[in-house]
N, C-alpha and C positions, 0 to 999 in steps of 0.2 A: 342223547347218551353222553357226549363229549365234545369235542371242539375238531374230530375227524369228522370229515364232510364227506361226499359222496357225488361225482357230478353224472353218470352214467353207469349201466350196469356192467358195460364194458372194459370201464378203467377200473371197476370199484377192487378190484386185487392189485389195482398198479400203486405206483407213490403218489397219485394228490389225494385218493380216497380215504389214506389209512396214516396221512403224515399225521404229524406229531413235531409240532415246531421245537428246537431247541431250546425254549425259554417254558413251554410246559413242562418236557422233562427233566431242567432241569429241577426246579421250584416244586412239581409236584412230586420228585424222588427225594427232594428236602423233606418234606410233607409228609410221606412213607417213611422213610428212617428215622426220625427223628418224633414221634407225636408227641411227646411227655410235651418235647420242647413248646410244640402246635398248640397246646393244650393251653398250657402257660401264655403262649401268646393269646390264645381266643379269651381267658378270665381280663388280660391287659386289656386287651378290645373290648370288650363288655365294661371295664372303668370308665373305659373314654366315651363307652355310651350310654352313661350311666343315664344323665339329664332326657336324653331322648327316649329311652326304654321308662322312665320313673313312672309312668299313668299306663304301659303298657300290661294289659293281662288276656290271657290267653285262654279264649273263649270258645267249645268246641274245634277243633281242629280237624281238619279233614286228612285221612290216608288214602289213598288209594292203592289197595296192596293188592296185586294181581300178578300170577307167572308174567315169567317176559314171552312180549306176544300175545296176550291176550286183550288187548286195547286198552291198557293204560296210559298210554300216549295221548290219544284223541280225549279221554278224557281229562287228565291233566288239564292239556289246553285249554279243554270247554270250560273248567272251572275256571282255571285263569283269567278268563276275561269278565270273571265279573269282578268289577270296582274291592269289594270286600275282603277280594283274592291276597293275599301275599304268599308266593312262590321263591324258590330259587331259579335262576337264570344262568345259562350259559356263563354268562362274564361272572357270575361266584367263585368259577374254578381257573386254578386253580385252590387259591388260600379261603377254600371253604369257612376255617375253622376263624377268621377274622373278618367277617361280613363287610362290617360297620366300615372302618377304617380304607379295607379295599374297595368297597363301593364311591367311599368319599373320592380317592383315587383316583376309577374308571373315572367317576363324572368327570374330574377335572381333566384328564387326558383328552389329549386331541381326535378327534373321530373323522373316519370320513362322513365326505356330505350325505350321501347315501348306503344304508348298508340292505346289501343286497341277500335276499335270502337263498340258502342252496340246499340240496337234497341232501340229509343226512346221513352217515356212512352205511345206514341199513339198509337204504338202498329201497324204502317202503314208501317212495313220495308224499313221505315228510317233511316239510323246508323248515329252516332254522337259521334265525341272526342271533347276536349275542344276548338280544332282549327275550329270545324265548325261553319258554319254561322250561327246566329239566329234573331229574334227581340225582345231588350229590351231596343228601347226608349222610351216604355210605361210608364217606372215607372218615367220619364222626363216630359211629356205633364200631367203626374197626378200631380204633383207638383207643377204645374204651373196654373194648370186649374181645379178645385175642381170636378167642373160639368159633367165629361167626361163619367160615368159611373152611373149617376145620372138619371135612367129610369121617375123620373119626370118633368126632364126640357129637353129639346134638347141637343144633344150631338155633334148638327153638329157646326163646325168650320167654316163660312165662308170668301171669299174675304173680307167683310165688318170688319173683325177684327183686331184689333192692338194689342198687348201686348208687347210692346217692353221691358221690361226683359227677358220675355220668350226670343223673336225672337235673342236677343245678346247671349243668352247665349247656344242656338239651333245650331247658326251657329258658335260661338266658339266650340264647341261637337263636332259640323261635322267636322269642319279643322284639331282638333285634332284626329277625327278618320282616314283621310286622311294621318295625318303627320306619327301615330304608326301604319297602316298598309300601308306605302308604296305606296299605290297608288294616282290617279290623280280625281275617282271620284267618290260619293259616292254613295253608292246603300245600299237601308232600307227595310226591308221589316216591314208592321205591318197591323194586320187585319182591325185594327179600322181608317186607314187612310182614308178608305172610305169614310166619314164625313169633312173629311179636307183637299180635294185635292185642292179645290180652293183659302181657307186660305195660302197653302204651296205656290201654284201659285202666289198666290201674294207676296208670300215672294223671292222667287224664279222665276222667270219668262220666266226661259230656262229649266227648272224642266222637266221633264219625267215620266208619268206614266206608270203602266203596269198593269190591271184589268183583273183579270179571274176570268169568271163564267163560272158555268158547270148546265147541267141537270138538273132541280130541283127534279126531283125522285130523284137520284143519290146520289143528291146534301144532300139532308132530309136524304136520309138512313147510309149517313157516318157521320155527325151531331147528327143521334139522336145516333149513335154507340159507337161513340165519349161520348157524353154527359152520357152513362149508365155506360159506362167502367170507366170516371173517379166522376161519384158519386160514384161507388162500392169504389174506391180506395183513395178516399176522405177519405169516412168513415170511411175507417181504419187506415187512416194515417192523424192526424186533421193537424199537418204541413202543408204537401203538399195542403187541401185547404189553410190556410192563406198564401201559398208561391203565390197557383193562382192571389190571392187577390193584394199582393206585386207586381206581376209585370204587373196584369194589364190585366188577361184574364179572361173576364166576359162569353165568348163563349159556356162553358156546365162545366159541373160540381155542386156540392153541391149552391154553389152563382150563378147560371145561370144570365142573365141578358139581353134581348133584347136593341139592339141601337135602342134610340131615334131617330129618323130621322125628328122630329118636331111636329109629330101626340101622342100627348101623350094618347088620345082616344084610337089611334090602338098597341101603347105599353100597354097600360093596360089589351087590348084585349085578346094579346097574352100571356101575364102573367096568365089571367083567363085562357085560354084554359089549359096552362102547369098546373096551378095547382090544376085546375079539372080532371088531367090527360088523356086530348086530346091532348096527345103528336103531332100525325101528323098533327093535323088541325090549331096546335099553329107554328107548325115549317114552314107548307105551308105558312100563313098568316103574318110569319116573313121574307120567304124567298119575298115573293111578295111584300111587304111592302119595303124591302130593294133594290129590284132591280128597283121596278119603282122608288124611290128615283133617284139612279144611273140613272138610261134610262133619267130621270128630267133632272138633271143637265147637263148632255153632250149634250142635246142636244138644252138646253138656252144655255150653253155659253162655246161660240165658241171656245176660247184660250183651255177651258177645254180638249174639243173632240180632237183638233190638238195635244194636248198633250200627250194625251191618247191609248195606245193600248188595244182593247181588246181582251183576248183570251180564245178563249174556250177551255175549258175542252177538247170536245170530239172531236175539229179540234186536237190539240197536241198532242193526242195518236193517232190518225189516218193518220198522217201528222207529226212529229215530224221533220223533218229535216228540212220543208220551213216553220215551225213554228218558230223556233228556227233562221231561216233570218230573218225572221221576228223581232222575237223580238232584236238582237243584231242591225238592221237597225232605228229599231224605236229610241232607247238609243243610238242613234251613237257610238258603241261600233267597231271599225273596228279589223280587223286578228282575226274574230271568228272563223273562217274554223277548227280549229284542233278540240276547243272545240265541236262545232256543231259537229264532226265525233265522237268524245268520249262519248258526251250524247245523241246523236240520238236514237243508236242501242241500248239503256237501255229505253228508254219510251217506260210504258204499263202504261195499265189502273191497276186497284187494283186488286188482286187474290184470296185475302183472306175471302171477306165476296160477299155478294148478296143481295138484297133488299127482306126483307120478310114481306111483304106489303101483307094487304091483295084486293080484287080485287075493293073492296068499297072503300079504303084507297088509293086505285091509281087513283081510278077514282078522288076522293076531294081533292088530290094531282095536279091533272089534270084541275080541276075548278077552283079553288082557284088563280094558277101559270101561266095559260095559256096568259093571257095578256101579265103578266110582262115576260115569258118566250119569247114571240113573240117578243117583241122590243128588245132582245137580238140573235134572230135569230132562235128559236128553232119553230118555226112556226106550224112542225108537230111533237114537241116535246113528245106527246103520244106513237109515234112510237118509238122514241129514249132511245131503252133501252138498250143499249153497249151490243150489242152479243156478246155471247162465242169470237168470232173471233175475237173484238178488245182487248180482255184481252192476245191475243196474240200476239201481235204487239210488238215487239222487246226484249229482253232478259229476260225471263219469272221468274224473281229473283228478288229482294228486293230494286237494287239498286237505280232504276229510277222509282220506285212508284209512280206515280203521284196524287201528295197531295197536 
């Protein structure tokens, strides 16, 4: 998510979880205020790399757009590690919008000898150094697009859209992410792509998606666990919210914020629910709202759906190895085999927490979602509550957490 870290579930509301060094906030509230200027400076940065980007062309692109929470993490990563990959990394932020130039930077600065990985502020035994993957071309589409986060107006991006500054200077970002990491193609992960698969499609038109939804019990109880862990840690750290704000995750915390999906009736809905304090019944009627959105569009338009993988949650910890053909067949990503053997045997499901719903709360969990869960395949999704036995399902340890 960011550069807060996370060492135990016990500190994770205290100060090392949720800091916020004063050299991010400073530079990343430059960053915030100022984007014209950002802007201006990422076309300089694109001058300077002009010769490096000159044979760069962007060939299928992979998304991976999926609610926060539903394991677009783990998959991130799997893709990352194939050779072809080029990702943004922790050390992009903050000056996102100047890849080129800040990378040249990083390399020359001094590093420790060893940089040691540590659990992430989510607290979901996820480890991360500067070199790992993340998503932050958020704080790019904000700059470009006022509205994005704007629970009054629609948030969705469609086919029907043009912005051609944005699109010149999107696809300059991406060759230049290609040219400084090496590879041939580019893979993004961000929650809020949801909204804009079909805008990117038309920007892009050999593009690749990859959508995972999970569960929606599952799906609400690590959302709302999510959402309490980092209000505590907001709280006490006012940084780390305004850093959420910066890069662009409106998903839980102190600023919560439901995607618009056009219905601004049922965004307001859910708003009341949350802050009448019907936590689950705001979350169900978000999670429902957002997936029949999704189930909508894949299934008007056609290019969408072909383009489209989607995966579940509860086939990939149950299935991890012909999930993972799957996915590297869908992204025509070829010589996955080594990967797929290296991350197989580490997908489980979560270990650490469990849904403590009460039996009234599962059931209007159950009412609420059942539609939208059925056009994703969960049909007798009632029954589907990950026994004990798929939390066992390959290396019972931190690394392959599926998030």
């Amino acid at each position: 998510m960011n550069k807060m870290t996370h060492s135990d579930d016990k500190t994770a509301t205290k100060g090392a979880a949720f800091h916020v060094s004063g050299w991010d906030h400073w530079i990343s509230g430059q960053i915030a205020d100022n984007p014209n200027r950002w802007i201006g400076l990422g076309n300089f940065d694109t001058r300077m790399a002009a010769d490096a980007i000159e044979d760069v062309n962007i060939q299928k692109p992979v998304f991976v757009a999926g609610l926060a929470r539903s394991g677009s993490t783990i998959l991130l990563e799997t893709l990352a590690k194939h050779p072809a990959s080029a990702t943004h990394r922790y050390r992009d932020y903050p000056p996102v919008f100047t890849p080129y130039l800040w990378n040249k930077f990083v390399d020359l600065a001094p590093k420790p000898r060893q940089q040691v990985a540590v659990e992430r502020t989510h607290a979901d035994g996820i480890n991360i150094t500067p070199e790992s993957p993340e998503a932050f071309e958020e704080v790019i589409w904000m700059a470009f697009f006022k509205h994005l986060h704007d629970t009054e107006h629609s948030n969705v991006l469609g086919g029907e859209v043009s912005n051609s500054a944005f699109e010149n200077f999107y696809r300059d970002h991406i060759r230049k992410m290609i040219a400084i990491r090496g590879g041939s193609r580019y893979v993004s992960k961000a929650n809020y792509l949801i909204t804009r698969m079909e805008y990117l499609l038309s920007m892009f038109p050999d593009a690749r998606f990859v959508l995972p939804v999970r569960d929606p019990l599952w799906h609400i109880a690590s959302l709302a666990k999510q959402h309490s862990l980092f209000c505590n840690g907001e709280a006490n750290n006012p940084r780390a919210l305004a850093h959420m704000q910066r890069v662009g995750h409106y998903e839980f915390g102190m600023d919560r914020r439901p995607i618009n999906v056009g219905d601004t009736h049922a965004t307001h809905q859910i708003m009341s629910l949350w802050n009448d304090g019907r936590e689950v019944e705001g979350w169900a009627q978000y999670w429902a709202n957002l997936h029949h959105f999704l189930a909508d569009r894949l299934a008007i338009n056609d290019k969408l759906r072909e383009a489209t993988l989607v995966v579940r949650y509860e086939d990939f910890v149950a299935d991890p190895r012909n999930q993972l053909d799957r996915l590297f067949a869908h992204v025509n990503m070829d010589n996955a085999g080594a990967i797929i053997d290296e991350v197989a045997p580490t997908i489980h499901a979560p270990n650490y927490y469990r849904p403590k719903f009460s039996d009234a709360e599962i059931t209007l969990i159950h009412e609420l979602t059942g539609i939208a869960a059925a056009r994703f395949g969960y049909e007798n999704h009632a029954d589907n509550q990950q026994p004990d036995d798929t939390a066992k399902i390959g290396d019972p340890g931190p690394p392959g957490a599926m998030q």
